[in-house]
C-alpha positions in Angstrom: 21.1 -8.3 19.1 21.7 -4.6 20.3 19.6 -1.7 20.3 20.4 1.7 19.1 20.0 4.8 21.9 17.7 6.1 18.3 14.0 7.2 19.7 12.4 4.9 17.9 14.7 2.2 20.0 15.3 0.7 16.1 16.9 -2.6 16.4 20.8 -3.1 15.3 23.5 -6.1 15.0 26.8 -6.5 16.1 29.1 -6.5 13.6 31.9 -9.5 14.6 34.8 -7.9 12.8 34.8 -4.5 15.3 31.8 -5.5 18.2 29.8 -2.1 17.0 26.6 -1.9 16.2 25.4 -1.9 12.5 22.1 -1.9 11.0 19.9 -5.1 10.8 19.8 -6.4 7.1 16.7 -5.5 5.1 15.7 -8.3 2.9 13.1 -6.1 1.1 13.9 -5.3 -2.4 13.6 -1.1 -3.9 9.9 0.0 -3.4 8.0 0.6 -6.8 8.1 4.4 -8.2 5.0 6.1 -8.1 3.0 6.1 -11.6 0.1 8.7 -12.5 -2.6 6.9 -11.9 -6.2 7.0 -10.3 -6.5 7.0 -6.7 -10.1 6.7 -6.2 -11.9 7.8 -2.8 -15.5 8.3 -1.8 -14.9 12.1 -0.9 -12.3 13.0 -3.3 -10.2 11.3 -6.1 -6.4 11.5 -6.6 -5.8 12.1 -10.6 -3.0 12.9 -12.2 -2.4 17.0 -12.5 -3.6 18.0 -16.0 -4.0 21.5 -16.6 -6.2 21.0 -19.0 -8.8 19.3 -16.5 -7.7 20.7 -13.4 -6.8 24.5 -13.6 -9.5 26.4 -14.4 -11.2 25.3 -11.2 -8.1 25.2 -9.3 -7.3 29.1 -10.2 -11.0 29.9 -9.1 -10.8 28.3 -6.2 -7.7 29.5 -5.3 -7.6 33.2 -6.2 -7.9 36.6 -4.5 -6.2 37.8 -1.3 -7.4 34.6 0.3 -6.0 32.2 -2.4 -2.9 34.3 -2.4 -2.1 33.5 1.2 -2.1 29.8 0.4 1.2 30.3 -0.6 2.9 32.1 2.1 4.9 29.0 2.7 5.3 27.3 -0.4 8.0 27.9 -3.0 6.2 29.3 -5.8 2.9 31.5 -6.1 1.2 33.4 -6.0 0.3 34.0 -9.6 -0.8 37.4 -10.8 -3.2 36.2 -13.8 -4.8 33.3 -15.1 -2.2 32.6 -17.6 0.6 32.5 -15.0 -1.1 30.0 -13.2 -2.1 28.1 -15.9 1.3 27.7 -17.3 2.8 26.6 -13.6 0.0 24.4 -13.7 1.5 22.3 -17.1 5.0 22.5 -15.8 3.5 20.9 -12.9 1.7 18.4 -14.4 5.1 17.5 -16.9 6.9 16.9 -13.7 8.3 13.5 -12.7 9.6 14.6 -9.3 7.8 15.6 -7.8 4.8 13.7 -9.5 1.6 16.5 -8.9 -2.2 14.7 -8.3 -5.1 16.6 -8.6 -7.4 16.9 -5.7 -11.1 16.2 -7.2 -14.0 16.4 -5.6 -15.9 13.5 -6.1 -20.0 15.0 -6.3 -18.9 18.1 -8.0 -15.7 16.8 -10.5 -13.7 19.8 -9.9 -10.4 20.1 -8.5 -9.8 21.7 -5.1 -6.2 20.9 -4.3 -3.4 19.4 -5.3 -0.2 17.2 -3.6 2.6 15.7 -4.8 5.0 12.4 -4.4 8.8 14.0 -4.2 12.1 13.3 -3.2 11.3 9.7 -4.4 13.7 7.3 -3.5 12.8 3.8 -4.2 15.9 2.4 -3.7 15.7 3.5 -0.2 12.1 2.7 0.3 11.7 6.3 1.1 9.1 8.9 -0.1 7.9 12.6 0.7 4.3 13.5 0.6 4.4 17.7 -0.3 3.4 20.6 -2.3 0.0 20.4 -0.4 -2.2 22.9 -1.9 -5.7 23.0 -0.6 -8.4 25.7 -1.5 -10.2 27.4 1.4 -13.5 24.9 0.5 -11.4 21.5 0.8 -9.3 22.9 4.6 -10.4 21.3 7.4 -12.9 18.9 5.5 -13.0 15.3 5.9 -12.6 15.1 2.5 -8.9 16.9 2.7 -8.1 14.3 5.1 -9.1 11.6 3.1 -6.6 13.0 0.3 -3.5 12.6 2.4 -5.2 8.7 3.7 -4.9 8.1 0.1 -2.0 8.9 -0.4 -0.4 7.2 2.7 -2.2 3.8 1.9 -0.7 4.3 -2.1 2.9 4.8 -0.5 3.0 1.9 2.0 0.6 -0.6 0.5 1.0 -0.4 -3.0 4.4 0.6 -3.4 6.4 -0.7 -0.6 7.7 2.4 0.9 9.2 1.8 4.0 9.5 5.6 5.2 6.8 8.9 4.1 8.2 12.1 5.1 6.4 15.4 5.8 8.6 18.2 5.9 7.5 22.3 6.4 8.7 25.8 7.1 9.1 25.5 10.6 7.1 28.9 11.0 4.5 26.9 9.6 2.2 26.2 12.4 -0.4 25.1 10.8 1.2 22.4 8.9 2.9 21.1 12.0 0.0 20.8 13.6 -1.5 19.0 10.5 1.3 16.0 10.5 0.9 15.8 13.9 -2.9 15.4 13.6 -2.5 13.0 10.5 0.0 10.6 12.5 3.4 11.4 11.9 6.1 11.7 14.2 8.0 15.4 14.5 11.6 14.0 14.0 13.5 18.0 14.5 14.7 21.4 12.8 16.8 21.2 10.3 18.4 24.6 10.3 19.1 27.5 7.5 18.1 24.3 5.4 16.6 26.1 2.4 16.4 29.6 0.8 12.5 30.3 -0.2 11.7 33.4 -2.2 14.8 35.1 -0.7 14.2 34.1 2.8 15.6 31.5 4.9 13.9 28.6 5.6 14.4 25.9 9.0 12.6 23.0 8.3 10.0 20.5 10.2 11.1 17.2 9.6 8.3 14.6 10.2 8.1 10.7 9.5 5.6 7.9 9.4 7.2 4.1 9.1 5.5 1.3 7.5 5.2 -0.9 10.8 3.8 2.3 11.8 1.1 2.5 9.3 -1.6 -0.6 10.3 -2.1 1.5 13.1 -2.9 4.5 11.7 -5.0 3.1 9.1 -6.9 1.7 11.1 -7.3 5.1 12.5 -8.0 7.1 9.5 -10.5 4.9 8.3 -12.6 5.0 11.8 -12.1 8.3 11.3 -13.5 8.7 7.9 -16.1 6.2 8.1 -20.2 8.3 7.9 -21.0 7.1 11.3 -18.3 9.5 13.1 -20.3 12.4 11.8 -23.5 14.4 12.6 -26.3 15.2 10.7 -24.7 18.7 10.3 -21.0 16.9 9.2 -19.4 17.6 12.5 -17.0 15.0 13.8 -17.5 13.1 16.4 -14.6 12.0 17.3 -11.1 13.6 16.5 -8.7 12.1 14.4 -6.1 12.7 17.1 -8.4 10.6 20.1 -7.8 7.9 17.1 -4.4 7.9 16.6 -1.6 5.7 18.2 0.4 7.4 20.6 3.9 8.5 19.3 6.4 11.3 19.8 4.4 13.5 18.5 5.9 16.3 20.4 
């Protein structure tokens, strides 16, 4: 058996016919496509987006100069009026790709974020986690982290994905910081990949693989467990002492 030059040294096979390399079979079948459904947590919940449950709390959590600059990166937003948001909100939650969860807190029932599934491709075993909207109360909270562990865990454990995907504006410093921090691997730029609101867009391409992922549950889960915080709620420990070393450069 060869190897690739690939960073990730990914095995290959010789093909007989020509003596070059090909990839190794995958005897795996399609992953499952991603259903709404409950993903329950002890911080925070994962429902399906239903603007009925989720908006009015969502647009008050999410309004005013500092709601607006939540969107500074992402495709749409932000909204001038309740109604605009609310009717984003039911496209939103109509949509099958990507497929919208509402971010719930779990003592107060209200929603404080949302993410989406997208660029699903179970018959690659291949999945994107995006359109990551957090209000200012969930960023930087354990709970916020425990959204994106949920969703991980879904991907790899429940519906075979073999590959999760983070991608960003690459002027979007804080979101590169965030995969790096959750565990993914920075992969490149993909340049003049998108036009956004009139302006070009590179894009952060980021990856975490499902032989990958044992690791860095094991990881999150230290990470989120009540022991690694203070009285106060302060962390002990940071997720990124926790997580496997990778080329996370």
């Amino acid at each position: 058996m060869a190897e690739t030059d690939s960073g990730n040294r990914n095995p290959a096979e010789v093909d007989p016919a020509t003596g070059r390399a090909i990839g190794v079979v995958i005897a795996q079948g399609a992953a499952r496509r991603p259903q709404r459904r409950i993903l329950p947590g002890r911080l925070v919940s994962l429902e399906p987006l239903d603007a009925g449950a989720h908006a009015d709390s969502l647009h008050e959590s999410t309004r005013g100069p500092e709601g607006d600059a939540l969107y500074l990166y992402l495709p749409y937003g932000p909204f001038p009026d309740r109604a605009s948001f609310h009717a984003d909100l039911r496209e939103k939650a109509r949509s099958e790709d990507p497929l919208y969860f509402g971010i719930v807190d779990t003592r107060s029932g209200l929603a404080v974020g949302h993410a989406s599934y997208l660029r699903i491709a179970p018959e690659h075993c291949c999945i994107e986690v995006g359109s990551i909207l957090y209000a200012p109360k969930l960023q930087r909270t354990a709970a916020a982290t425990e959204a994106m562990y949920l969703m991980a865990r879904h991907a790899f454990e429940d519906l075979g994905y073999r590959r999760y995907e983070w991608k960003c504006d690459a002027l979007n410093a804080p979101s590169r910081r965030a995969a790096l921090r959750l565990g993914f691997t920075f992969e490149g730029i993909f340049r003049q990949h998108l036009i956004i609101k009139g302006r070009n867009r590179d894009s952060a391409w980021f990856s975490m693989l499902d032989s990958e992922w044992p690791a860095r549950k094991r990881a999150f889960e230290k990470w989120l467990d009540p022991s690694n915080f203070d009285a106060q709620g302060n962390q002990r420990t940071p997720l990124s002492a926790m997580i496997p070393s990778s080329r996370n450069t």
